[in-house]
C-alpha distance (Angstrom), angle and dihedral (degrees) to the residues before:
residue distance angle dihedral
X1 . . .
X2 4.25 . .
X3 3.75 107.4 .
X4 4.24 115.4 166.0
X5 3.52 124.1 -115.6
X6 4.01 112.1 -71.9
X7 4.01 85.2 15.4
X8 3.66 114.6 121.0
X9 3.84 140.6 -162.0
X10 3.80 139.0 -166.6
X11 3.50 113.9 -129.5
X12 3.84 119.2 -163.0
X13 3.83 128.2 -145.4
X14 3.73 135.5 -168.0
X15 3.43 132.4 -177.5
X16 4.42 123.4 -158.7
X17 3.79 133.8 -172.1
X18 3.76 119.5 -122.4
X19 3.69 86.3 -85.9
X20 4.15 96.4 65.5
X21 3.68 83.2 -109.1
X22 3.99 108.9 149.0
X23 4.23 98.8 -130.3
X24 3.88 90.7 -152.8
X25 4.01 90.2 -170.5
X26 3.94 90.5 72.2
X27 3.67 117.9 126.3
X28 3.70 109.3 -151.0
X29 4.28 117.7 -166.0
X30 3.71 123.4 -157.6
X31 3.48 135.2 -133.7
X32 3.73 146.3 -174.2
X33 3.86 130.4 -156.6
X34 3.92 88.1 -146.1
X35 3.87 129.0 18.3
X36 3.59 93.6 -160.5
X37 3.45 99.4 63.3
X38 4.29 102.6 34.7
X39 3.58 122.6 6.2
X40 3.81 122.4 -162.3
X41 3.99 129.9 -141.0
X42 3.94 118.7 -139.2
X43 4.24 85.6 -107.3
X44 3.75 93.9 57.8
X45 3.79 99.8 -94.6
X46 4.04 120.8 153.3
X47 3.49 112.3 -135.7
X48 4.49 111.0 -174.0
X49 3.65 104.1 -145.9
X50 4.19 98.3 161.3
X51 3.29 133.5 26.1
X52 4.19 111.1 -107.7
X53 3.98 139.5 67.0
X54 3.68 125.9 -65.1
X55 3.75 133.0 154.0
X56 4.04 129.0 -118.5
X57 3.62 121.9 -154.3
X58 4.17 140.5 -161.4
X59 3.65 117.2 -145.8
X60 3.56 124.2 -174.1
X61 4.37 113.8 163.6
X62 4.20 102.6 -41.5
X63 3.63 95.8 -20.8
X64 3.60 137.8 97.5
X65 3.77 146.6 168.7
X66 3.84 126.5 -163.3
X67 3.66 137.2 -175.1
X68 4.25 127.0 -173.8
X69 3.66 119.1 -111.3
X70 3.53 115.7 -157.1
X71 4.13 110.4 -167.2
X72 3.56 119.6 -164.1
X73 3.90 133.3 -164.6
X74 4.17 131.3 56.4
X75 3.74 131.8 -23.4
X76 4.13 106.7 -84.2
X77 4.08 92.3 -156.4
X78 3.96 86.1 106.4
X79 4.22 94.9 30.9
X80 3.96 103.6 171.7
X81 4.16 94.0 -139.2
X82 4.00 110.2 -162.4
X83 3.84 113.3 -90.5
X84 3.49 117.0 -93.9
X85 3.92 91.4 40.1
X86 3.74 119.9 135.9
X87 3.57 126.1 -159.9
X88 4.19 115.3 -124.7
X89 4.12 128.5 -164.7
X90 3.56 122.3 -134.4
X91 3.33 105.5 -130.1
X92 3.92 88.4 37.2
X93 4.50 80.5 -156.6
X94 3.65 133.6 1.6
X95 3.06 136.0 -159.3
X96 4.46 128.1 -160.8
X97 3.49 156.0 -173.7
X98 4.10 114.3 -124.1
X99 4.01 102.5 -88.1
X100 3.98 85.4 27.0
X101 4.20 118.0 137.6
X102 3.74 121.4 -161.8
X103 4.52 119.0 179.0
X104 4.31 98.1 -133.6
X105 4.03 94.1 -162.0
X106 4.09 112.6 -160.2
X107 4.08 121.1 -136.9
X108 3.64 124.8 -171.4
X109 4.10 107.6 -145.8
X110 3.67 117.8 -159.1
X111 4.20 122.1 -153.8
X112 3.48 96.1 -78.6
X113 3.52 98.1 46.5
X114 3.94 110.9 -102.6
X115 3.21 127.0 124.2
X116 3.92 137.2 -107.4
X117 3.98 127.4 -167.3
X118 3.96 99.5 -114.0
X119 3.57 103.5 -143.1
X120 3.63 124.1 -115.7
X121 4.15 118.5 -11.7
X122 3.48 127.0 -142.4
X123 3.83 113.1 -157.3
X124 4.04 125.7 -150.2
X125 4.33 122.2 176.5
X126 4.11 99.4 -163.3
X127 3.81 86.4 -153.4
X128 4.25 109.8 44.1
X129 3.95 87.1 176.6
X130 3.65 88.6 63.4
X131 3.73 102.9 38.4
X132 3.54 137.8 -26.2
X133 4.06 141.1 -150.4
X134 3.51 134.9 -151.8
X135 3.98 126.4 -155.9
X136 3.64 98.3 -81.0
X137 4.12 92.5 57.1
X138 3.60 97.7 -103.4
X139 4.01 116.3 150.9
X140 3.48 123.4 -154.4
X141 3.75 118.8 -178.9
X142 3.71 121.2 -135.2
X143 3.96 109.7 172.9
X144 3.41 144.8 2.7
X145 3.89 119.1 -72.6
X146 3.56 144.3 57.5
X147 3.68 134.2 -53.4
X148 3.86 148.9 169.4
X149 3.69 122.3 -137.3
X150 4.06 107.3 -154.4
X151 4.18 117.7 -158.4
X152 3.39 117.4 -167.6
X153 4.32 132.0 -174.7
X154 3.49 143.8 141.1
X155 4.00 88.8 8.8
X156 3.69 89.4 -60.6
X157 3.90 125.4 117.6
X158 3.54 144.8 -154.9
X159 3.81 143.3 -179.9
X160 3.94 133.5 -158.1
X161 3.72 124.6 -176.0
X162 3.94 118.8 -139.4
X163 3.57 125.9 -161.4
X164 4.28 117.9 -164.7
X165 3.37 122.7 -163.0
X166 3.47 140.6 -176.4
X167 4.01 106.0 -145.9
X168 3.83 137.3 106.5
X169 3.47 134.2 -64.2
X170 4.24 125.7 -147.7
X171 3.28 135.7 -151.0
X172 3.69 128.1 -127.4
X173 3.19 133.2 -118.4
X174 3.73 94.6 18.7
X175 4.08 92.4 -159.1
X176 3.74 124.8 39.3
X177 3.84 124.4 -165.9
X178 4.06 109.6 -173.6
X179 3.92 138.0 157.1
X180 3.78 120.9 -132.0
X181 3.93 118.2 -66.2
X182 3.51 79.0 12.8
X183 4.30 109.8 138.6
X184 3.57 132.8 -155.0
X185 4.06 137.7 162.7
X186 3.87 125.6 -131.6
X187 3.66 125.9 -163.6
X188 3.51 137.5 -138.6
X189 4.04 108.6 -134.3
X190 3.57 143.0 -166.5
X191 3.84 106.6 -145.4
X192 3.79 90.6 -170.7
X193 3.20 94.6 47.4
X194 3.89 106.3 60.0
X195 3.53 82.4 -79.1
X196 3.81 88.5 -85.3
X197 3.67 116.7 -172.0
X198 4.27 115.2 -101.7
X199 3.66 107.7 -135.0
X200 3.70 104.6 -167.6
X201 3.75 146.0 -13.8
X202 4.00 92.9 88.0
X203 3.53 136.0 107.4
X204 3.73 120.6 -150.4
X205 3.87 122.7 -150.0
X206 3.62 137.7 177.2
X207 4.06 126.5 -142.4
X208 3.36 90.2 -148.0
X209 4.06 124.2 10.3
X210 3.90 95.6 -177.6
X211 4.02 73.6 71.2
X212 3.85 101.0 39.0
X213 3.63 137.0 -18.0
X214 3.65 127.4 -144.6
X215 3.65 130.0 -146.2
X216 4.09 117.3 -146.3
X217 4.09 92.8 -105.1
X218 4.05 92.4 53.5
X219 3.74 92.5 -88.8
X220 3.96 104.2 149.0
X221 3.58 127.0 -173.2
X222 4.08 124.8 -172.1
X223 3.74 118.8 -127.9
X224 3.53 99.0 -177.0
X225 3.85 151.4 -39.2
X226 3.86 121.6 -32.8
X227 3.58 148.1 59.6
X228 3.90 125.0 -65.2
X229 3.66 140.0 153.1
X230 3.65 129.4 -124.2
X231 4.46 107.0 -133.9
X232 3.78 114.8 -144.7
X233 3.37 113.5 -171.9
X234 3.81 137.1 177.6
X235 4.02 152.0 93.1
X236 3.57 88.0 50.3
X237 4.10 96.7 -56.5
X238 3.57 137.7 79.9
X239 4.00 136.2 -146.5
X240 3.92 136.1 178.4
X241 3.43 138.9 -161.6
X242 4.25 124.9 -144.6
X243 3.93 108.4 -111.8
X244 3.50 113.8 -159.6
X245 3.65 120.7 -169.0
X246 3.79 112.0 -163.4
X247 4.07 124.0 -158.7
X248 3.63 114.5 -77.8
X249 4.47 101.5 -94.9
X250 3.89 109.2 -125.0
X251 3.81 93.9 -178.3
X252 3.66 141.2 15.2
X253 4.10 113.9 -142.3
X254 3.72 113.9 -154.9
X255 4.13 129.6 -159.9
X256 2.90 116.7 -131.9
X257 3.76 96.6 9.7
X258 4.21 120.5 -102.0
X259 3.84 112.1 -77.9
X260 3.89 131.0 58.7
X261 3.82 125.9 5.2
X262 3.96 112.2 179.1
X263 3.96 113.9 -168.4
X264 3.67 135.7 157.5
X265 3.67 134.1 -114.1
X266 3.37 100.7 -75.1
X267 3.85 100.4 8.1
X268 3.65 119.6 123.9
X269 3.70 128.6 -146.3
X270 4.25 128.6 -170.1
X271 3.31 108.0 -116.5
X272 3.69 116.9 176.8
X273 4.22 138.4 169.0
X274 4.22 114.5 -163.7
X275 3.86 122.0 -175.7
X276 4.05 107.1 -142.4
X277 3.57 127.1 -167.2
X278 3.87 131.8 -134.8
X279 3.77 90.0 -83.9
X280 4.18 83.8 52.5
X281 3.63 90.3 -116.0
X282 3.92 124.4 142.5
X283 3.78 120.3 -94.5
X284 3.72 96.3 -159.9
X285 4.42 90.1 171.6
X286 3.81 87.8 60.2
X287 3.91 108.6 105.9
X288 3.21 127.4 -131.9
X289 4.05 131.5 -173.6
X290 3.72 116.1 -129.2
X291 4.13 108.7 -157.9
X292 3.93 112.8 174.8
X293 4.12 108.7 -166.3
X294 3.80 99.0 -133.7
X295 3.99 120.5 9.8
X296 3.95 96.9 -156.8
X297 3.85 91.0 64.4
X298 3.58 103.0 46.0
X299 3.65 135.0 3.2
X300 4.26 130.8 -149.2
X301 3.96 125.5 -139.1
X302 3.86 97.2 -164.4
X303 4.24 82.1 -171.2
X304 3.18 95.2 56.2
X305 3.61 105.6 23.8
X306 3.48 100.2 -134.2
X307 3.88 133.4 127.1
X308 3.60 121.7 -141.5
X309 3.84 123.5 -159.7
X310 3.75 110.5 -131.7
X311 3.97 103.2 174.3
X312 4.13 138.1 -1.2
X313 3.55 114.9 -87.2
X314 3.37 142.7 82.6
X315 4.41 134.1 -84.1
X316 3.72 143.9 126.2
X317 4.04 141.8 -89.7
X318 3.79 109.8 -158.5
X319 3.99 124.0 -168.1
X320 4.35 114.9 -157.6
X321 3.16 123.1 -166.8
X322 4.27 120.1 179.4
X323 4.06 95.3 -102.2
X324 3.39 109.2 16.2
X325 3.90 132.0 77.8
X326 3.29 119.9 -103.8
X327 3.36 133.8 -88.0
X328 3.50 124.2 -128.8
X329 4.35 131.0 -167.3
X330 3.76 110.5 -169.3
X331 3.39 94.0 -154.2
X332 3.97 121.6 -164.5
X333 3.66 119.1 -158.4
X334 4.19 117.6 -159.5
X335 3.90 128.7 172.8
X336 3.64 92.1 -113.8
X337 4.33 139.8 7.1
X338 3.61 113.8 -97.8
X339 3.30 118.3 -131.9
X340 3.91 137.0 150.3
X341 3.26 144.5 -120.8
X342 4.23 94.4 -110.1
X343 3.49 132.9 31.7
X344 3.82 95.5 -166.3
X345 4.00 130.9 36.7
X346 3.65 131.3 177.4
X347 3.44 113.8 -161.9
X348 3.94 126.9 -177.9
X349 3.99 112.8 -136.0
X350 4.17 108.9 -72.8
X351 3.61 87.8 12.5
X352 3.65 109.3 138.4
X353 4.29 121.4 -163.4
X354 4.23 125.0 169.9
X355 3.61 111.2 -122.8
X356 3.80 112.9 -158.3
X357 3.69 130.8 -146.4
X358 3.53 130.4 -150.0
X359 4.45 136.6 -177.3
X360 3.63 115.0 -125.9
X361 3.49 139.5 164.3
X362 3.72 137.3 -108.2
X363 3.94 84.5 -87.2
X364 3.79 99.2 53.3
X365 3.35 94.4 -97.8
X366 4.04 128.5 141.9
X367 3.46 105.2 -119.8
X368 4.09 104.1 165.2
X369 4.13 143.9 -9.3
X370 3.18 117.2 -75.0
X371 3.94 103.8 -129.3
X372 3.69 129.1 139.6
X373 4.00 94.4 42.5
X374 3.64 127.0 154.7
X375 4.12 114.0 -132.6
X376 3.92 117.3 -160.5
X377 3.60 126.9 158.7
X378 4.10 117.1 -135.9
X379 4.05 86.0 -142.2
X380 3.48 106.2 27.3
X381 4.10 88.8 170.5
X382 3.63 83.3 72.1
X383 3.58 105.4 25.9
X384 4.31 132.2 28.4
């Protein structure tokens, strides 16, 4: 890539498991081999600051991709910004764990709100024994207190406050329920802290990886039944999570099966979804996702597996499960059953009888008239 100085790209990064599968929860950081010839933004964006070659990298876990970036044009350690600029921090405030690193990026914003690469930044912490900075703006918190990290370039300051603390961080979720080759992410938290999201600084483990395997940013992915737990260790404490790798689901049984449900205002109808195994046995750990199209016409107990219609009208109940397509109840909600007055009629040929139909409820029940009905025959050959 050649970009000139103060021109800037977006570069885009994806990450996929052995399978080609696109793992959309990957969290990619950026790096450059010299700041003072490209910078790059938190999102992947190029920024040329000095003229020369450097190279950019994507990391996600172990891996890494890199391309060169050759930036043309004069020396930006004296850039002449527009007047009226101001010079922003990305993160605007921080706040850390002891040990704890966070990347403060600098942005000069013109009038009309775009931005401009500043030119060379100086860095200054105004209390090193609570964190400190180096010359490419990042932070690293030492001890407990309160601080102010200064940037300064092209005459143009600006100030960040950083807060370390020595407390505890969480993980989240604290149980995980998965089927094998199945992926998920966990994240190191800091309840105290808004329950901000730690970004590095801990090491992952697994107590057993023929169960599940762990990547270093929390990434876990389940290699087959059993029981593990996911280590999280740093800043001088540890955590873990409970992994739970469920039997692999060869079929999905339905009740009633996929299509149209009809059911009074009211009414309720069992409607359940069960992942078997091979062996046809239940997989109760295996998680499904329970979607219902419009909550003010019918309503789900996923306890009690029943559905409950709230209002007339017409939406959907859908059942996923990782692997299999979903499964989709049209379900029709009316202000009463219809029924009729006969279940059986024999009729002689040209014979003609009335059949009447009538709304009740779940009970039996007439609730209403029954006007405005449709009348079809399923063999009209036969019968009109």
């Amino acid at each position: 890539m050649t970009l000139a100085v103060n021109q800037r790209q977006a570069l885009f990064a994806a990450a996929y498991d052995r399978q080609g599968n696109l793992i959309p929860s990957a969290k990619f950081t950026f790096w450059t081999s010299d700041t003072l010839i490209v910078r790059v933004m938190r999102d992947g964006t190029v920024v040329g600051v000095g003229p020369g070659l450097a190279k950019v990298e994507a990391r996600v876990q172990r891996r890494r991709a890199s391309m060169a970036v050759l930036i043309t044009g004069g020396r930006t350690d004296s850039v002449a910004v527009p007047a009226g600029s101001v010079l922003t921090l990305d993160p605007s405030a921080a706040a850390l764990l002891p040990g704890e690193t966070v990347q403060l990026r600098a942005e000069a914003i013109v009038q009309d709100g775009s931005p401009v690469a500043p030119g060379r930044v100086s860095w200054k912490s105004l209390a090193g024994g609570v964190a400190t900075v180096d010359s490419a703006g990042v932070v690293v918190g030492v001890g407990p207190g309160r601080t102010i990290i200064q940037a300064a370039a092209s005459g143009l300051m600006a100030t960040a406050p950083v807060t370390v603390e020595p407390t505890a961080f969480a993980l989240t979720p604290t149980q995980v329920s998965l089927s094998p080759n199945q992926v998920d992410t966990l994240h190191a938290v800091v309840p105290s802290q808004g329950n901000r999201e730690i970004r590095g600084g801990v090491q992952w483990s697994s107590s057993d990886t023929a169960v599940v395997q762990v990547g270093p940013s929390g990434i876990v992915t389940a290699r087959g039944p059993g029981q593990a737990n996911v280590l999280a260790a740093g800043f001088s404490q540890s955590h873990r999570t409970e992994v739970k790798v469920h039997r692999l689901p060869q079929a999905l049984v339905v009740t009633p099966p996929a299509g149209a449900v009809h059911l009074a205002v009211n009414g309720t109808r069992q409607v359940s979804a069960v992942a078997e195994a091979a062996d046809s046995t239940p997989i109760p750990e295996a998680h499904l996702d329970w979607a219902v199209g419009d909550t003010a016409i019918i309503g789900y107990d996923l306890a009690a597996r029943t559905l409950t219609g709230k209002a007339a009208g017409t939406t959907t109940l859908t059942a996923r499960l990782a692997g299999f397509d979903p499964v989709v109840w049209n379900v029709e909600v009316t202000p009463g059953l219809v029924s009729l007055d006969r279940r059986r009629l024999a009729l002689k040929v040209g014979e003609r009888r009335t059949l009447k139909a009538r709304v009740t409820d779940e009970a039996g029940t007439e609730t209403g008239s029954a006007t405005g009905f449709q009348w079809r025959s399923d063999r009209p050959e036969a019968v009109r």
